[in-house]
N, C-alpha and C positions, 0 to 999 in steps of 0.2 A: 718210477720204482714204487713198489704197491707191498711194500713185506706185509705179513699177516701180524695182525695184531692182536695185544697181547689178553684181549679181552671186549666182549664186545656187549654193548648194551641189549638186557631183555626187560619185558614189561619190568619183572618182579625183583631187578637192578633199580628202579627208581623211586628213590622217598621221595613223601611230600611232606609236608611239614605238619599233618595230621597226624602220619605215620610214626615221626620221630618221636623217640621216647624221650618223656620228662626227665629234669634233672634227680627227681627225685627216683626214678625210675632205674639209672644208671647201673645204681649202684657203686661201690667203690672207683672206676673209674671217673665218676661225675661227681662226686663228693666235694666239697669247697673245701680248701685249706685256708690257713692266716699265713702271709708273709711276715718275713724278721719284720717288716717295715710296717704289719697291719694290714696291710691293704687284704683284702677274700681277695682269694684266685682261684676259680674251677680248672679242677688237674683233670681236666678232660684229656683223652689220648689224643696225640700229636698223629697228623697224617707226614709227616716228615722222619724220615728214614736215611741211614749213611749206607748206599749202595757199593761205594768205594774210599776208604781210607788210605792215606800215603803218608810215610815219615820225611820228613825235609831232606834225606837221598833220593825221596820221590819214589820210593820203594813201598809194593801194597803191605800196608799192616793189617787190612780185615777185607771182608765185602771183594770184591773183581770187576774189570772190566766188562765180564759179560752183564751182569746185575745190573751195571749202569746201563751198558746199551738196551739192555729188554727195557726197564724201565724208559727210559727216553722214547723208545722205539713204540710203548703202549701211549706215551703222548706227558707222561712225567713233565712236572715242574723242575727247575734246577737251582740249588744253590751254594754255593762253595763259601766253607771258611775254614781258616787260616789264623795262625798265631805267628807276630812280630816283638819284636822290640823298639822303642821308640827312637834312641837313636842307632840303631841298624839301617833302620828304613824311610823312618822319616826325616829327621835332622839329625843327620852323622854327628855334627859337632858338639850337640847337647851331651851331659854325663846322665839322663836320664835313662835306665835302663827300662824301666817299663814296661810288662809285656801288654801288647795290642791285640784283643780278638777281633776278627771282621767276619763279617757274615754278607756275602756279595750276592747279586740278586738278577740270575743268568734267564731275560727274558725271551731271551733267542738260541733256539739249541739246534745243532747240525745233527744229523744220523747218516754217515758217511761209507759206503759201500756195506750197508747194513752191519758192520763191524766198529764205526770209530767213531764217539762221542766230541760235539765240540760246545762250549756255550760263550753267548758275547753280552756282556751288558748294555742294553739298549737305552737310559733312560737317564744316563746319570754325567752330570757336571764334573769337574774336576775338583776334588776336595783338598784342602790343604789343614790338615790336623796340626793342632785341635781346634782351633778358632774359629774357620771359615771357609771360603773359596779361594779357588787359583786367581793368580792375576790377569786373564784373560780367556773371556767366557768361551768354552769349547764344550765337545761332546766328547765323553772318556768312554770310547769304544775297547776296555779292557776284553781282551777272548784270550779263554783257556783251553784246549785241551785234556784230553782225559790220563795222559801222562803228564799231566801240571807244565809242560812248552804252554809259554804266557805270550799274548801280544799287546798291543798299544796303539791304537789310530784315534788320533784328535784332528777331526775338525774344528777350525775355530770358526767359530761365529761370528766374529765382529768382522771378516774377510777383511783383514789386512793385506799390503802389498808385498808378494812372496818378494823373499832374500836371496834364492836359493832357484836350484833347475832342479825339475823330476829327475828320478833313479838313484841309483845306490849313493849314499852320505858314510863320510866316516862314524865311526863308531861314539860315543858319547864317552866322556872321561870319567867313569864309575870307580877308581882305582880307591875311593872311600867306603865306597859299599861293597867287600868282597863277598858277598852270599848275591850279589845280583851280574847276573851270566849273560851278558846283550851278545846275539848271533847274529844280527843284521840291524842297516837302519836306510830309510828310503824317506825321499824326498823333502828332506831339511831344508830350511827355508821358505817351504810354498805353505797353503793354508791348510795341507793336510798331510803333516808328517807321520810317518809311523815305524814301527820298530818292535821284533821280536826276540823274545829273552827266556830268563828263567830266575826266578829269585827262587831261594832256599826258606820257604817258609820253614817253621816247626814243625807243622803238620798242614796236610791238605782232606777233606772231607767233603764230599762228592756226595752232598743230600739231594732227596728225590723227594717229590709229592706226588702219587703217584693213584690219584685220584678221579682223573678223568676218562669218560666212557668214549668210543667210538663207535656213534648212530650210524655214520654215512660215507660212501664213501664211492668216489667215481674216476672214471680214467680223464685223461686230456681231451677225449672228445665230448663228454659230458655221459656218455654209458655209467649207470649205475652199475656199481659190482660188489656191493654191500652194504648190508642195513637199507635204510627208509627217510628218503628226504619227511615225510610226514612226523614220524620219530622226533627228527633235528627239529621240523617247527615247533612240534607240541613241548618239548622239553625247552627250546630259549624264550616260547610264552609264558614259561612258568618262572625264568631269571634264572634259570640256569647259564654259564656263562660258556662260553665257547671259545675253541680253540681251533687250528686250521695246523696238518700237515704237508709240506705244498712238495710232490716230488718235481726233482730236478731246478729249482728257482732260481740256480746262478751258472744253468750251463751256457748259457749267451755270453759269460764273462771268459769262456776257456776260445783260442782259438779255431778249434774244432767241437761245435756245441754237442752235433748227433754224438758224438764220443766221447763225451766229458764224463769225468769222475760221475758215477751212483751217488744220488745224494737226497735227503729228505730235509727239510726247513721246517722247524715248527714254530709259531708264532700265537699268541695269545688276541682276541680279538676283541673290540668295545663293540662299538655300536652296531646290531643286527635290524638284516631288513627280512621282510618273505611278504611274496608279491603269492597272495592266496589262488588267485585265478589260477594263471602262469605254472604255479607252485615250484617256486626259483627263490632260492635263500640268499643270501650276497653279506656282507660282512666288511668291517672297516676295522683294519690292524693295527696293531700298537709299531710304531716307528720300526723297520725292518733292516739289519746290517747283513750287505751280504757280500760274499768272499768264495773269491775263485776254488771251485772245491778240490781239496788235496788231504793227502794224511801226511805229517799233521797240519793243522789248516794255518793258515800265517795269512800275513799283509805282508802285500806288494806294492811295485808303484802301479800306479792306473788297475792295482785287480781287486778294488773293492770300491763300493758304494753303500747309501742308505737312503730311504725314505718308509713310503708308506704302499701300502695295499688293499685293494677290493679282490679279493675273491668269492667266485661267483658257483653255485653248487653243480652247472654247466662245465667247470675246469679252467672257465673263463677268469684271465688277473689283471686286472687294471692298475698300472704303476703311476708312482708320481714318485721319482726319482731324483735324488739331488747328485749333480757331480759335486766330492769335497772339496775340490782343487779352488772351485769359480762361485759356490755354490747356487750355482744356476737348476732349476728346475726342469726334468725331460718327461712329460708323458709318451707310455709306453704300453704295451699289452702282452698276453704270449695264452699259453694252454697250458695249463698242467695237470698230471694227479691232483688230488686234492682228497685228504681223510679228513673228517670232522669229529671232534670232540665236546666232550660238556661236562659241567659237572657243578 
């Protein structure tokens, strides 16, 4: 899948840091202020935008669904927050009412039959408010949806001896928390349970950073079909950071691949290579979760995994995939689209 994108980098697109203007230059926007607390804080303008707002019926209060997709779709960052109460959500039995902001940090974003927005938090342990951590070290693969349908797959880390058989588990006993709505739950017992829901936040806000350019861009055979691998080098020479849209990256997870759901993967990338000769870019990815594509996108048993990725500006993707159940290691490869971002 190759949608058109929402903006594409030209020379006279890229500051260098000669270019940028002084703080004193700003103007009002770059002006410092003093906090209640003292501390100067330059109120420089936020690249962070609400694409999409929702009231806890989950109903839009501003912004739409389409805003979010273009933004996603040009290669947007994602972030969602949300307002709780403290025992609502976290410890029912507390009388602290408390209301909780959270600002969650969506490193992985689907773009789903170029219509449905999904993001997965990639990076993050299990938190146990206010104190500290869970009691046993997992990976809190929370994914949302752009109609706030929420999921939940933990890996745990320490691979314990499953309790339990893969496939559908009963429901969990939430009759404490009634603002939290469980629609399913799979493989209870093993080392990679999961489970999808919906809690009733206060609100839901579907922020976008929507700052990064697209140089490059090639099909699964390696055919350029926009922008300029030359572009992509010159600009991650300079620390520009990059970013990888990978089409189709989890149709090998659907029974029938050639026919799998339209789907696009956007991932943030660390460390860059570019072999000058050659002139072949390649890239190492921030940890990758991926899920059999659907609208809306959920966990199943056996239809999602995670690791890491090398994409190559060829179309070429080199996998090092963990199964969650064993967490055993599978190298693997395949072809795909592949759009390149920077910024």
């Amino acid at each position: 899948m190759n949608p058109e994108p929402s903006r594409r980098i030209q020379e006279a697109d890229i500051v260098t840091p000669a270019s940028q203007p002084s703080l004193a230059a700003v103007g009002q926007e770059g002006q410092a202020s003093v906090a209640a607390s003292g501390t100067r804080i330059e109120s420089r303008t936020s690249h962070w935008r609400n694409a999409l707002v929702l009231d806890r019926d989950r109903q839009v209060i501003s912004g739409s669904s389409e805003a979010l997709t273009a933004a996603v779709r040009g290669g947007a960052d994602l972030r969602i927050y949300t307002e709780f109460r403290h025992n609502e959500h976290i410890d029912t039995k507390s009388n602290n009412r408390e209301l909780i902001k959270e600002v969650a940090d969506f490193r992985i974003t689907y773009l789903l039959e170029d219509r449905w927005v999904a993001g997965i938090i990639n990076l993050r342990q299990p938190i146990e408010l206010p104190d500290g951590f869970g009691p046993r070290p997992s990976m809190s693969f929370f994914l949302y949806n752009q109609n706030a349908d929420q999921a939940i797959a933990r890996p745990y880390l320490d691979g314990g001896p499953a309790t339990g058989p893969l496939g559908p588990a009963p429901l969990d006993d939430h009759s404490d928390m009634p603002k939290y709505h469980q629609f399913d739950a799979w493989d209870a017992g093993t080392n990679a349970p999961s489970s999808n829901f919906a809690y009733d936040f206060e609100i839901y806000k579907f922020m976008v950073c929507d700052d990064w350019q697209e140089v490059y861009a090639c099909d699964a055979e390696g055919k350029m079909l926009t922008g300029s691998i030359d572009t992509l080098a010159k600009e991650f020479a300079q620390g520009r950071e990059v970013k990888v849209g990978i089409g189709g990256l989890c149709a090998d997870m659907t029974a029938d691949a050639a026919h799998a759901m339209p789907h696009e993967v956007f991932v943030q990338c660390g460390s860059c290579y570019y072999y000058t000769g050659r002139k072949q870019f390649m890239a190492a990815s921030q940890p990758v979760v991926r899920v059999q594509p659907a609208i809306p996108l959920r966990y199943k048993s056996k239809e999602w995994d995670f690791g890491w990725l090398m994409p190559r500006s060829d179309g070429h993707i080199a996998r090092w995939l963990i199964d969650p159940y064993t967490l055993k290691f599978i190298r693997s490869e395949s072809r795909h689209a592949i759009r390149w971002f920077v910024r």
